[in-house]
C-alpha atoms as one frame of an Amber mdcrd trajectory, in Angstrom:
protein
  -3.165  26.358 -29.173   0.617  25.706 -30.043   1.918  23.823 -32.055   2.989
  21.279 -29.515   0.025  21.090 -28.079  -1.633  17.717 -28.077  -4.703  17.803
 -30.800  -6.831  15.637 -28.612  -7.151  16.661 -25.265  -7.557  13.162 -22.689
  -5.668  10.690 -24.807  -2.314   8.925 -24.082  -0.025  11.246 -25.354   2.956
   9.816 -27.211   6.449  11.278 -26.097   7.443  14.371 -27.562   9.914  16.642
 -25.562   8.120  19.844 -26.980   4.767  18.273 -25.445   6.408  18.420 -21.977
   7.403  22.038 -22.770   3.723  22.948 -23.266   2.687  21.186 -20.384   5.197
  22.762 -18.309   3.959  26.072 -19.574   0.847  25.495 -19.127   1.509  24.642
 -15.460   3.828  27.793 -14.922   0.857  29.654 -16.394  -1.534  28.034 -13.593
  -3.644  26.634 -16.123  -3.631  23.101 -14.268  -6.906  22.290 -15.789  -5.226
  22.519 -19.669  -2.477  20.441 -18.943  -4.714  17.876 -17.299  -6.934  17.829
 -20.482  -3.908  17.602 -22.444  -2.828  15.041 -20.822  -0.327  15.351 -18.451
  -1.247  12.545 -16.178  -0.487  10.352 -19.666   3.087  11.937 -20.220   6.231
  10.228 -18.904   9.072  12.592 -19.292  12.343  11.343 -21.211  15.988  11.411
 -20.410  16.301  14.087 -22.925  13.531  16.627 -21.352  15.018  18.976 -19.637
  15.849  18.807 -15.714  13.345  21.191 -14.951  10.774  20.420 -16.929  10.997
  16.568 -15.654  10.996  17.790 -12.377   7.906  20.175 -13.061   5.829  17.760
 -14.567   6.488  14.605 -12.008   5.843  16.911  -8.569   2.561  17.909 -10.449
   1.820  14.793 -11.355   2.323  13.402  -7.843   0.492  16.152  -6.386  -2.480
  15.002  -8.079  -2.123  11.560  -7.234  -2.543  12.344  -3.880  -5.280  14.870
  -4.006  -7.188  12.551  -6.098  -6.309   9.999  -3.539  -7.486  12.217  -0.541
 -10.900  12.936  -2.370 -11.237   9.448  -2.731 -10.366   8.627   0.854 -12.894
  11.546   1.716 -15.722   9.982  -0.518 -15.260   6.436   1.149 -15.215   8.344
   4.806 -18.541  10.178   4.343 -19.935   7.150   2.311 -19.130   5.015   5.451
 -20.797   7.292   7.701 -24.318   7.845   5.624 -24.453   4.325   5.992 -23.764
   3.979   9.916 -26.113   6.950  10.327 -28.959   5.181   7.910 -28.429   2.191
  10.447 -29.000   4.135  13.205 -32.016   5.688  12.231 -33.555   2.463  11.037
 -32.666   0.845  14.452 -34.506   3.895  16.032 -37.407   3.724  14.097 -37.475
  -0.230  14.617 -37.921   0.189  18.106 -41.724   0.159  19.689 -42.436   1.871
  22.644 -40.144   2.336  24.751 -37.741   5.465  25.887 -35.766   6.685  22.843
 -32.560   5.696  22.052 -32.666   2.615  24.453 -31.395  -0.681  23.501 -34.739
  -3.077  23.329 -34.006  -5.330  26.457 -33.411  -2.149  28.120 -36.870  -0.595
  26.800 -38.049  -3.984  27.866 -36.669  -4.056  31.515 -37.598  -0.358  31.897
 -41.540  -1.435  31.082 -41.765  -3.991  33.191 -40.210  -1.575  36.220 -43.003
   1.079  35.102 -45.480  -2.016  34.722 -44.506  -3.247  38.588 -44.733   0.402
  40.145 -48.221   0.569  38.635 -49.313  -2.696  40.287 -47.588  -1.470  43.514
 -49.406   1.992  43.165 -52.836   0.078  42.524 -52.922  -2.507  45.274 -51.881
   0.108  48.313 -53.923   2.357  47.167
């Protein structure tokens, strides 16, 4: 590792311009998951870091921000619909009788038709 390079990878880094560097190169080198450990969500870029380098390191940051964002989102969404799909299938199983997937006052109107068509069938009969 350079000399640069943060000596604990995860904590706040404080400012150093040749930190930014090594972050930046460590990005340019597509090793995002190094300059994630070293800390480049932590590092806030000074007036005296180069243009580029600023630029690098606060579109990457941003970048993850919304990823992480999006997989959050994404986590909440399927979350959501385990639940409404557990609900579902505990109202389903609730039910007695009936036709599946019928609300109960319509399982309950539907058994009373079958229950009158049986008495009609019985007394002409």
């Amino acid at each position: 590792m350079d000399a640069a390079a943060p000596s604990s990878p995860g904590t706040p880094l404080p400012h150093s311009c040749a930190v930014g560097e090594w972050l930046c190169q460590r990005l340019h080198d597509d090793q995002l998951d190094a300059a994630i450990e070293a800390g480049l969500m932590q590092f806030t870029p000074c007036a005296a870091c180069g243009s580029r380098a600023s630029r690098m390191l606060c579109e990457a940051q941003e970048r993850l921000r919304q990823a992480w964002e999006a997989r959050a989102r994404h986590l909440a969404r399927n979350a959501r619909l385990a639940a409404r799909a557990e609900a579902m299938a505990a109202g389903r199983g609730s039910r007695q009788g009936g036709a599946p997937g019928l609300s109960s006052a319509a399982a309950a109107a539907l058994a009373r038709a079958r229950a009158k068509a049986g008495s009609k069938r019985s007394n002409g009969a």
